[in-house]
ZADO-1210 file (C-alpha; in nm, 4 decimals, padded with zeros to 6 digits):
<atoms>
<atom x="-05.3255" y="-01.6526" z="-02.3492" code="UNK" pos="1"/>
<atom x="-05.1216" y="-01.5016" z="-02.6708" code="UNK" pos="2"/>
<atom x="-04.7567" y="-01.6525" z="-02.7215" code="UNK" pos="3"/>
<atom x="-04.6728" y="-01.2683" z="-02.6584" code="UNK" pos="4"/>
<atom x="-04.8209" y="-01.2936" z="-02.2743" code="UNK" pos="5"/>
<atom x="-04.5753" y="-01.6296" z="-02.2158" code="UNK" pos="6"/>
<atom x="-04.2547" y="-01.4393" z="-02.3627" code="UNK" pos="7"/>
<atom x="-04.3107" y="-01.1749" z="-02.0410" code="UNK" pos="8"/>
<atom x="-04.1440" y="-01.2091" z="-01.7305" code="UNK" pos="9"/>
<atom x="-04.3867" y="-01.2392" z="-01.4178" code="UNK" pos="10"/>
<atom x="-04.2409" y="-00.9615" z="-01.2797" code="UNK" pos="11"/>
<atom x="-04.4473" y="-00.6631" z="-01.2575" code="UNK" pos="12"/>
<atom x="-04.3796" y="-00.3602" z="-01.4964" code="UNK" pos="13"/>
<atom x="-04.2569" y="-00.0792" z="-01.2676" code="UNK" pos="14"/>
<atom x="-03.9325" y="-00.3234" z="-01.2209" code="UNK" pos="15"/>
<atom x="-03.8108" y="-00.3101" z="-01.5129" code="UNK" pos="16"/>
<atom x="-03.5358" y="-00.0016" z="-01.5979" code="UNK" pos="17"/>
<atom x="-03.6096" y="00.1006" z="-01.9480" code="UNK" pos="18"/>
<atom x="-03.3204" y="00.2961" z="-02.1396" code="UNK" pos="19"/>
<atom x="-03.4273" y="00.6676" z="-02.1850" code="UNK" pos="20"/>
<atom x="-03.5521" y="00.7274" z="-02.5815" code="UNK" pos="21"/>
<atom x="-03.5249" y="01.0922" z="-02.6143" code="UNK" pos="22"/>
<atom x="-03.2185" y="01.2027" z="-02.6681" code="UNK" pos="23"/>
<atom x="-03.1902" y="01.5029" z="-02.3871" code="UNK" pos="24"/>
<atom x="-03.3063" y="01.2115" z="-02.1208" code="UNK" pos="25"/>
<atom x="-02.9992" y="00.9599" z="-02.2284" code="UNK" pos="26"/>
<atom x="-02.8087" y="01.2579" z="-02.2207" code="UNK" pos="27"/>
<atom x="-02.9391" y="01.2939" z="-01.8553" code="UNK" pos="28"/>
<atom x="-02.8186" y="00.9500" z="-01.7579" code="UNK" pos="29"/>
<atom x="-02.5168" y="00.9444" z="-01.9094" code="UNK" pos="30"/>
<atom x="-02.3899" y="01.2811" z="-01.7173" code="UNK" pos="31"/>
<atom x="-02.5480" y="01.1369" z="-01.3940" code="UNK" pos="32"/>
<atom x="-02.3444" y="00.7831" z="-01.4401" code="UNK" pos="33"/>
<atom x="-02.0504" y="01.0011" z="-01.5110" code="UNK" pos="34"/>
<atom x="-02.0887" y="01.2151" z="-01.2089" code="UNK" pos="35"/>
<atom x="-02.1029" y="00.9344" z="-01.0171" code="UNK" pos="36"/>
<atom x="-01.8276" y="00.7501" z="-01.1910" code="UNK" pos="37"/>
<atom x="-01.6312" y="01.0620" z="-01.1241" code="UNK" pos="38"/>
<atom x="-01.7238" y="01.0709" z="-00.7829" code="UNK" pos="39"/>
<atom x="-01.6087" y="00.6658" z="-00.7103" code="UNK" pos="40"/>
<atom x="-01.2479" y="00.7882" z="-00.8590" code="UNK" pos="41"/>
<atom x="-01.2402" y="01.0727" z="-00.6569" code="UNK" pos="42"/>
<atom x="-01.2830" y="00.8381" z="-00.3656" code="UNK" pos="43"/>
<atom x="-01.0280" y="00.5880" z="-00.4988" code="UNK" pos="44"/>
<atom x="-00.7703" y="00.8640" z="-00.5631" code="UNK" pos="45"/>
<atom x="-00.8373" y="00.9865" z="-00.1782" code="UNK" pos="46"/>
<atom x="-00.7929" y="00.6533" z="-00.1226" code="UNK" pos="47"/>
<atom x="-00.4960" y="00.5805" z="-00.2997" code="UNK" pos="48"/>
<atom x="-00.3344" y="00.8875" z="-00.1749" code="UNK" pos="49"/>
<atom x="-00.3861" y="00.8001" z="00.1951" code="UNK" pos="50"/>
<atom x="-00.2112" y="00.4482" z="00.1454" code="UNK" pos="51"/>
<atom x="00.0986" y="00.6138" z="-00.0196" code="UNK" pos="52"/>
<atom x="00.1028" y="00.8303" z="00.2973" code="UNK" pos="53"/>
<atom x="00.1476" y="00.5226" z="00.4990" code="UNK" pos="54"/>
<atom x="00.3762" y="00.3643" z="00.2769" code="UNK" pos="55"/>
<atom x="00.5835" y="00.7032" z="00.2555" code="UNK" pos="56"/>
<atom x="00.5361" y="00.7079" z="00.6730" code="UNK" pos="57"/>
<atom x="00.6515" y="00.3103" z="00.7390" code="UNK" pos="58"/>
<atom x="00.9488" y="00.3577" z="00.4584" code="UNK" pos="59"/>
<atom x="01.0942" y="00.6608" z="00.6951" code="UNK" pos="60"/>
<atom x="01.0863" y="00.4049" z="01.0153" code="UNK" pos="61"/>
<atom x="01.2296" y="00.1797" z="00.8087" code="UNK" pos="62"/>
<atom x="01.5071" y="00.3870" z="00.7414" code="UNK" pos="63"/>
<atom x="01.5431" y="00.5216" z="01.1087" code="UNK" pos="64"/>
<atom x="01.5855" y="00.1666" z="01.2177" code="UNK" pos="65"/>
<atom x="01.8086" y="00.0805" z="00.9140" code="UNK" pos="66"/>
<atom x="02.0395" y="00.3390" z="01.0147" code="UNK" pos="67"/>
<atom x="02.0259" y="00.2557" z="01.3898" code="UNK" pos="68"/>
<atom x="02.1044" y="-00.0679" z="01.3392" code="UNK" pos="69"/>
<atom x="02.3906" y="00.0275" z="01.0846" code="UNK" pos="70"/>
<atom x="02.5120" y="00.2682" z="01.3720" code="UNK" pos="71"/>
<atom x="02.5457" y="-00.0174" z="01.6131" code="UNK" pos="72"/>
<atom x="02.7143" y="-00.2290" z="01.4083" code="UNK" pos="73"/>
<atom x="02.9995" y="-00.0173" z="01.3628" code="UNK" pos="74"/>
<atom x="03.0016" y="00.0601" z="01.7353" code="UNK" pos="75"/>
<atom x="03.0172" y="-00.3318" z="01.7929" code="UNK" pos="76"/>
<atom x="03.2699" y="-00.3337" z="01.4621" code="UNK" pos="77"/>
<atom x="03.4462" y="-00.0951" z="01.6822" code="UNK" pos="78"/>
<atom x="03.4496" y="-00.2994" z="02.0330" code="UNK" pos="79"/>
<atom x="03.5397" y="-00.5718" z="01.8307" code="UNK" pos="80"/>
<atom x="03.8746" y="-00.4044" z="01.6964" code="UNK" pos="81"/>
<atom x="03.9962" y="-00.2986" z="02.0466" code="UNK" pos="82"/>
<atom x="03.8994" y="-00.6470" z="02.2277" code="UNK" pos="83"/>
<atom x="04.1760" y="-00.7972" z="01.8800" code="UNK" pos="84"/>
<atom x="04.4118" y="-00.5424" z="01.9936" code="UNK" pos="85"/>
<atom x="04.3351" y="-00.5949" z="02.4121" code="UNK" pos="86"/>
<atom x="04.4042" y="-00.9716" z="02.2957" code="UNK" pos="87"/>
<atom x="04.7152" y="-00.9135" z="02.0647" code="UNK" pos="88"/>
<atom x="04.8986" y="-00.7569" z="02.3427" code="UNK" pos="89"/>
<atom x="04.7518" y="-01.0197" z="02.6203" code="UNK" pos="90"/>
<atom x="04.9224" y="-01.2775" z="02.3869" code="UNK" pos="91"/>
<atom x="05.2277" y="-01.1023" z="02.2694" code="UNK" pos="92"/>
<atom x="05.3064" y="-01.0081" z="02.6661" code="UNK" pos="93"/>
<atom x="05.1830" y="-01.4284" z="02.7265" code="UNK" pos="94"/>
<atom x="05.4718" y="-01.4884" z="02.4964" code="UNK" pos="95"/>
<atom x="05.7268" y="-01.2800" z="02.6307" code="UNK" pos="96"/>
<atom x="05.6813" y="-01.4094" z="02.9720" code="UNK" pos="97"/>
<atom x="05.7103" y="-01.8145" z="02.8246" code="UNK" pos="98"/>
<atom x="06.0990" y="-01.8983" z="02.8127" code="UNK" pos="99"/>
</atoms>
């Protein structure tokens, strides 16, 4: 056994993935790991795009329920004002009535 025959892995030959040496074969490669790369973004974007349709979709509920809940607030705001007033005259016509 040559020091050359311990420096190799066990593992058998066909494993290994050798880097293309001619030129129009890297070339190759590099357009196919691009394609793909391209691909993966596309997917991503896609992606990306569908969540910002759910965001866009739960912000508009959001809104719808902000708004409903502003509206009854001012209806109770409202309720509120004539139940003072009912009580203002209860107690001005309470005082009247005291001698």
């Amino acid at each position: 056994m040559s020091a050359t025959d311990t420096a190799l892995p066990s593992t058998p030959q066909a494993a290994i993935s050798m880097f293309p040496q001619r030129p129009e074969d890297r070339l190759r490669l590099a357009l196919r790991r691009l394609d793909e790369a391209i691909g993966e973004q596309s997917q991503a974007t896609a992606g990306l795009r569908s969540a910002i349709g759910d965001l866009s979709r739960t912000m508009a509920k959001l809104g719808q329920s902000v708004n409903g809940y502003r509206n009854a607030l001012d209806t109770t705001a409202i309720e509120i004002e004539k139940a003072l007033a009912s009580a203002r005259r209860l107690q001005a016509t309470a005082d009247r009535m005291v001698v």
